[in-house]
N, C-alpha and C positions, 0 to 999 in steps of 0.2 A: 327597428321602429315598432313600438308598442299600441300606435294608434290603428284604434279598430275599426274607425271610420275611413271606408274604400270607395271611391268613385266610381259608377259604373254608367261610365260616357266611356267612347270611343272615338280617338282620333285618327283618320285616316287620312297617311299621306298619296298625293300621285301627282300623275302627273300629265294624265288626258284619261278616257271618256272609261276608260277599266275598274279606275279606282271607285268611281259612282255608282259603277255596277257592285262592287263590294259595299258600299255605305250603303245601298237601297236593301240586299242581302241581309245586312246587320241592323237594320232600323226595322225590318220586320220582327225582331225579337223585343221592340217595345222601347230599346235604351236609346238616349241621345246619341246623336252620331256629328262630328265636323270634320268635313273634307279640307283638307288644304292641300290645295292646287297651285303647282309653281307656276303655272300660266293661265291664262282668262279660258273659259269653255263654253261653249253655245248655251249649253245647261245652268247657266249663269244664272238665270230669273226661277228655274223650277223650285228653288231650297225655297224663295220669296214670303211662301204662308207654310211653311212647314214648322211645326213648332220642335220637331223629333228630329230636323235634320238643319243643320246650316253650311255654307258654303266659304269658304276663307280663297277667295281668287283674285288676282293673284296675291302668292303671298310666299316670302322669302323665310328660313328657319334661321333665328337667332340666338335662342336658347334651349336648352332641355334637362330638366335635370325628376328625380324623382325614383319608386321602385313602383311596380303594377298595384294597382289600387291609388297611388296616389302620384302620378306623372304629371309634371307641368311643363305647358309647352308655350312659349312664345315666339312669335310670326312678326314681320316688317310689311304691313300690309300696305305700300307700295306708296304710301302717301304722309310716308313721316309719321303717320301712328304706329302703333304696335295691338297685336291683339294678345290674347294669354288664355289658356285654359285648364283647366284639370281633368285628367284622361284615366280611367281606371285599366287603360291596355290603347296599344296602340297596332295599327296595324299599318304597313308598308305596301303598297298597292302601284307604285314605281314599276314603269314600262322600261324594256332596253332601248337601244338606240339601234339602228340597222343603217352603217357607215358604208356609203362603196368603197370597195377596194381597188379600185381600177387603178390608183396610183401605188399599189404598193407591186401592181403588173410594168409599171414605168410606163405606164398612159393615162391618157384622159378623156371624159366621156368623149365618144364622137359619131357620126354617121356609121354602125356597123359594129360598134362595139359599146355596150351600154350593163347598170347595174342591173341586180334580180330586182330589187323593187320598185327601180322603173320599169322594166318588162312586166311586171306583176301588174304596175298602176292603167299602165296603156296596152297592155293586150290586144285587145281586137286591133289597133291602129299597127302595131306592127304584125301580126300575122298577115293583113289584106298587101302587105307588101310581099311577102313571102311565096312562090310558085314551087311549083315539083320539082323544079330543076335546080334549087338552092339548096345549099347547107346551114344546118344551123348548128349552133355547138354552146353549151352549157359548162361552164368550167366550175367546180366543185372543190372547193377546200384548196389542199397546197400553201397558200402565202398565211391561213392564219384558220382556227375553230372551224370545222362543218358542224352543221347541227341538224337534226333531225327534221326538223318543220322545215328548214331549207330545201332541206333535201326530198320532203315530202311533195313542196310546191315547184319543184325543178320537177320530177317526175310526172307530175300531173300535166304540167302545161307543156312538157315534151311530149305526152300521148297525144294531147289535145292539138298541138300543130300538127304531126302524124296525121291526126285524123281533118283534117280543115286544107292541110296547103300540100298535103303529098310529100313536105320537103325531105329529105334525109337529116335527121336529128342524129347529131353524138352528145352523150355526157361523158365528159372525161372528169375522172375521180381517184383519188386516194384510196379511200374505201368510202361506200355507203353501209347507212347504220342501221339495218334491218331489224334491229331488237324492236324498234319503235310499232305500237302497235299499227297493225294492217301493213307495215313497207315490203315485207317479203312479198305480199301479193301484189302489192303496187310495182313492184320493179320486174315480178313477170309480165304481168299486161302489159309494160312500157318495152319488155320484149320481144313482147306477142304482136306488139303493133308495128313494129320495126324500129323500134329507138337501140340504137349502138351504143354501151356502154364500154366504157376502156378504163382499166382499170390499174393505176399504176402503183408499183412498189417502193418504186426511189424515182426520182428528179421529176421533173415536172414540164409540161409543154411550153413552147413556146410561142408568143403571140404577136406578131408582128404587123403592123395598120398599114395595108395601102389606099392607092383612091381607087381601085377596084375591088378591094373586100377585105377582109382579114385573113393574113396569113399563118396554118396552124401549124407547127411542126413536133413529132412527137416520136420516141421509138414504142411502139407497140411489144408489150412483152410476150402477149401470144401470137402475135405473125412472128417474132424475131428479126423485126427490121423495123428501118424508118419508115415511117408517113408525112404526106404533105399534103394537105388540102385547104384550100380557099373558099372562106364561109361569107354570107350573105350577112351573118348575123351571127357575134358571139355575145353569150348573157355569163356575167360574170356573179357569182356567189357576194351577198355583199355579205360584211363584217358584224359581227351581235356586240355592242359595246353594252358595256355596265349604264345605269341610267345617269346622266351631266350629276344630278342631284344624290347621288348613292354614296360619295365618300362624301361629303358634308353631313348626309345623313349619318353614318355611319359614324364620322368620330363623334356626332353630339349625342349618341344612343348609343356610344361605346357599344356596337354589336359588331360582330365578326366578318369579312367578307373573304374571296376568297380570291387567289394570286391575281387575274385579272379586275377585281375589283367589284365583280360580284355579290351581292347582299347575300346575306346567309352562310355564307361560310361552305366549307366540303364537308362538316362533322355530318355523318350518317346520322345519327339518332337526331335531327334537328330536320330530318325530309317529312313532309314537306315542304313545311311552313312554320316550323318553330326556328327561334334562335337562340342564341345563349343565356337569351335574358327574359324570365318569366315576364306574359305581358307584354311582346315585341313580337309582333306576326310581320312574317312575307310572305306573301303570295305574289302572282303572276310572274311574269318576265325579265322582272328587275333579280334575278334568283339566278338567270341565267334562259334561253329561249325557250319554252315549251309551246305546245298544241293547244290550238283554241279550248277543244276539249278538256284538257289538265289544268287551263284557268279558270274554265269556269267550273269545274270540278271543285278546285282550289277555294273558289267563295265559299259552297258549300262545305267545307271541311271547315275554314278561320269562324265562320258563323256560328258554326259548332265550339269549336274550343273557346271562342268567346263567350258563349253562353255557360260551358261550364267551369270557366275563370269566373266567369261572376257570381256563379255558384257557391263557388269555393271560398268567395269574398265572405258569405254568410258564417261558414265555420271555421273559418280562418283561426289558427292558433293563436294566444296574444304572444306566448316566447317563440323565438324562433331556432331551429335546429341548432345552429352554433349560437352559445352565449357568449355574452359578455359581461366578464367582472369590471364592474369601471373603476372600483377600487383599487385596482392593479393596474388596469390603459395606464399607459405615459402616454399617451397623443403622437406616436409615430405615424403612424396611419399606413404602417404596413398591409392591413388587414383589406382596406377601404384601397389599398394600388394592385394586390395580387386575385382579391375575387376575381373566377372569371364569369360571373354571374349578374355584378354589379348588385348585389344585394347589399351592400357595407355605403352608409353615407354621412357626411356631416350636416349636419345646417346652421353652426354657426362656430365663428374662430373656438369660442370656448368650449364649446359643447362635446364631449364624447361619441367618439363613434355609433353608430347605430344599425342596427341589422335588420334587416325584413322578415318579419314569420311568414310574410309568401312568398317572397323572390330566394331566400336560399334554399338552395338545396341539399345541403348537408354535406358535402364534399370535404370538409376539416380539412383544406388548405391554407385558409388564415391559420387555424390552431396549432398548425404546425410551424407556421413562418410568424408566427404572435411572439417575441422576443420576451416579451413579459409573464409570457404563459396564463395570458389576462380573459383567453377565449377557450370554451368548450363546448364539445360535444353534446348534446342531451343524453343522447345512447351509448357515447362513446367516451364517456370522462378519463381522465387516467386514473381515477379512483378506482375504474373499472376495470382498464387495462394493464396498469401494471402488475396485480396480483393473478391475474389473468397469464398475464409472461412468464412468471413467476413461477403459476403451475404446471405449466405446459415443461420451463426447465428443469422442475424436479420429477418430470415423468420420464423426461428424454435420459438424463441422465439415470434414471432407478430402469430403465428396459432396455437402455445400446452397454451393449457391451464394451467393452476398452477398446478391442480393434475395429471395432462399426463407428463412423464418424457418425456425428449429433446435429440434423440438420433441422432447423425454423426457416419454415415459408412465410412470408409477409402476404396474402392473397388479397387483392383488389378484390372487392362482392360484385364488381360489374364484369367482368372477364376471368382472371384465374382462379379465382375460389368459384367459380359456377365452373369451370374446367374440371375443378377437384371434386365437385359434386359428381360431374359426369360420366369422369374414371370411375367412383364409387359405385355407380348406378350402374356402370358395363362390366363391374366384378374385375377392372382393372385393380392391381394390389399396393396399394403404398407400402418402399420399404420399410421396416424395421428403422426405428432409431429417426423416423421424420415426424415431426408435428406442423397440422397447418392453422394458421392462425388467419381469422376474418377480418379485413380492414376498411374502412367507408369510400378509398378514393386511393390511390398510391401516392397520391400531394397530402395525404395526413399522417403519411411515416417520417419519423423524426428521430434525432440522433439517440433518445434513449430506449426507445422500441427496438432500435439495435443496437445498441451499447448493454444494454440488463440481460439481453438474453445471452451472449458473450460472453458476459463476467461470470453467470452462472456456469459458464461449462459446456455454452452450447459452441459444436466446433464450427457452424459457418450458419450465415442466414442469406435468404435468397428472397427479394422482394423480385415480386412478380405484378405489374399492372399492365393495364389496357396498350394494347398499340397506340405510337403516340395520334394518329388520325382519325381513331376511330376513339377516343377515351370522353366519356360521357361528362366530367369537369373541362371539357375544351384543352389546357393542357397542364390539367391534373399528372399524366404519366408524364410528362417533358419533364415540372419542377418535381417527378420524383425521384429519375434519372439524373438530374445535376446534387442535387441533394444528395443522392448517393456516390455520386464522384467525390462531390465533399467532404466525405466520411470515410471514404477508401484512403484519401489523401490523410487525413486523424488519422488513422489505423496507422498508416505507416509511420507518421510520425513520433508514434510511442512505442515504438517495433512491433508492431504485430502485424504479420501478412495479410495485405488487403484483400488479395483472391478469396480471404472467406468468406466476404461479400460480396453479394451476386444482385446485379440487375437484371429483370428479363421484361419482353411484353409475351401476353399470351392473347388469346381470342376464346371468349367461353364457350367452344365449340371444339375445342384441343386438348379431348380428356387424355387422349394417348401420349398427345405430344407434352403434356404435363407430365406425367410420370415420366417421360424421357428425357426430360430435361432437368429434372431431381433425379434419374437415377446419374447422368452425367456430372453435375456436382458433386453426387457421394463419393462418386469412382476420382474425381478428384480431391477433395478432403481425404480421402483414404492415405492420399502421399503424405500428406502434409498434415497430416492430425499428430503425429509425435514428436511435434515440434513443443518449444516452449506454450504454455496452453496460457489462453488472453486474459484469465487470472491473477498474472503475473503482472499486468500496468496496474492494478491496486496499489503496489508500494509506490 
């Protein structure tokens, strides 16, 4: 997409009083801001004279299509109209859901047994029932996710009966997750005051309702026996769902979530609040539960990247990293199904694909999966590369001697080639007879980036990219893995042994284990180098 006119409004979705707090954040930097809220909220009248800020409540998502700078979004505004607007970034402000779990314990609420957030909501009315001589007991994780903030507010309000009713508090737990900031000291104090922690390895207690109290049975792994005690009050952990509105969102903004349904996905480089797709913020809860603190943290950090998205609006390239020859498109629209960035769009039957100069990021996954060879790299043409291959095989071959096998590394520049850096810089030694080659993605290796270096003589090539969960194209290293299966299966079909292709992942923090894993290839091509040499499928 060539057009250099970028919108710089902002649409934020939510879905109660969090998401307002991120619009009011984001309207302090000057830009239009619309809320749309899947339900009505008290704050209904405040947007009224705002001329920076409007309110879309409620209001149902029906379409979305677009790349950052020029996003359009339309709403089913509850009354048979429709609203629309044009967003130059969107930001996700989507709270989780907090489900009791008391029926996946094979009960239901009742006098003596109830969830953490109605314990949390009515507090003082159940401690004033509670005396020194009661037990109370807190059940943590087991049936499904613990989460830190749970476990924060389990702790607190164990001291806090402790300290008000005298009772005997247990929390029984799986593990708690001390990483979080301050819990190690919170779970001494809750020590210190007398709260009982039990903590188990395998199975799980049992919970049985009578009309005199709840019955708890557990084996204690440091007494080495069974317990039986009968509690006044058991508070059960409830459950962190993903937000009702997070997979609708998510397939109309094609962004990534993650096995439970999650906004945001697990890809590391997208913490806190980025996602796969330039232009698509999450923040708060809908990402999965965090601390009041790290939300409202969170406004402060999207408020930030928002400002300088819009920045960026100003010197925005007009071409964008991968081109396209539309002389050459046939209209498959391979390019526009495998982004995983969603930078590739059409806008009308006839029209050729179209690319964003700000949503891609230059990953050369279409270029390589482009059948027509109709898309390229700015930095990375094959005008560039294949003389590039070229010389790298006439070096390999003028410095390995005949019994030293001939190895080419494929290195991803996000992981293995910052490895190969690494080795270099720790005076680690590359053998004799390897050359490593820089590549933009391991989703932009294609059959003749290992087929040219082969036919020259090279005895085996080894592409190396990102772990598939951690790979900066989302899963750039997955299609670059099947892709080389594909090509191990060629090899063989034209007799040449496909072990001389090597798939690996590395972590650019693996400069040793880089060199160990090139020197373990060489030590195998060493067998198998005086074999017929791959020369030989020319005729």
């Amino acid at each position: 997409m060539h057009n250099k006119h970028y919108y710089k409004s902002v649409l934020v979705l939510g879905n109660g009083d969090y998401s307002l707090r991120v619009a009011d954040e984001i309207a302090s930097l000057g830009c239009p801001v619309t809320v749309a809220m899947s339900s009505r909220t008290v704050r209904q009248t405040s947007y009224a004279n705002d001329a920076n800020r409007r309110l879309w409540s409620p209001a149902k998502f029906l379409d979305f299509s677009g790349q950052a700078g020029n996003f359009r979004a339309v709403f089913d505004a509850n009354n048979g109209a429709t609203k629309e607007g044009l967003f130059g970034c969107v930001v996700i402000a989507l709270e989780c859901l907090w489900i009791p779990s008391l029926n996946k314990w094979g009960m239901e609420e009742r006098k003596g047994v109830i969830g953490l957030s109605q314990f949390l909501q009515h507090f003082d009315s159940y401690a004033a029932e509670i005396t020194s001589k009661d037990k109370v007991v807190f059940v943590c994780g087991f049936k499904h996710n613990s989460w830190p903030i749970t476990q924060e507010q389990i702790g607190k309000k164990a001291i806090s009966l402790r300290e008000k009713t005298g009772a005997a508090v247990y929390v029984l737990t799986e593990h708690f997750k001390v990483a979080a900031k301050g819990m190690e000291r919170l779970i001494r104090n809750a020590r210190e005051s007398g709260v009982v922690f039990v903590k188990f390895s395998k199975g799980s207690p049992e919970i049985i309702a009578h009309e005199d109290g709840v019955r708890i049975k557990y084996f204690d792994e440091a007494l080495g026996s069974a317990v039986q005690m009968t509690a006044k009050l058991v508070v059960i952990e409830d459950e962190a769902c993903p937000p009702s509105e997070a997979s609708l969102v998510a397939r109309f903004m094609e962004i990534n979530t993650d096995r439970k349904g999650f906004l945001q996905g697990d890809l590391i480089f997208n913490f806190p609040i980025l996602t796969n797709r330039t232009g698509i913020f999450v923040v708060g809860s809908g990402k999965g539960p965090i601390s009041d603190e790290q939300a409202e943290t969170e406004i402060k950090c999207v408020t930030s990247e928002v400002a300088k998205l819009f920045s960026y609006f100003d010197a925005a390239p007009e071409v964008p990293l991968a081109r396209l020859d539309e002389r050459k498109c046939g209209q498959c629209l391979t390019c526009l199904r495998i982004c995983p960035h969603r930078a590739v769009s059409v806008y009308s039957e006839k029209a050729k694909p179209q690319i964003s100069a700000v949503a891609c990021r230059g990953c050369g996954i279409c270029v390589a999966a482009c059948p027509m060879k109709a898309i390229e790299l700015e930095e990375y043409t094959r005008e560039m590369v294949f003389p590039e291959l070229d010389r790298i095989s006439e070096i390999l071959a003028a410095e390995a001697s005949n019994s030293q096998p001939k190895l080419l590394v494929l290195a991803c520049q996000h992981s293995a080639y910052d490895a190969y850096l690494l080795a270099k810089e720790k005076g680690i030694s590359i053998p004799e007879g390897v050359e490593v080659h820089r590549v933009p993605c391991g989703g932009r290796v294609d059959l003749e980036q290992i087929m040219r270096p082969l036919l020259a003589g090279v005895d085996g090539v080894m592409v190396l990219a990102c772990h598939h969960d951690s790979c900066k194209s989302v899963y750039g290293s997955g299609t670059c893995e099947g892709r080389v299966r594909i090509m191990q299966g060629m090899l063989e079909q034209v007799g040449v042994d496909k072990t001389r292709l090597l798939f690996g992942t590395m972590a650019p923090g693996s400069g040793a284990e880089f060199v160990a894993l090139i020197d373990d290839f060489r030590n195998y091509l060493t067998a198998i180098v005086s074999r017929a040499p791959v020369t030989s499928i020319r005729a």
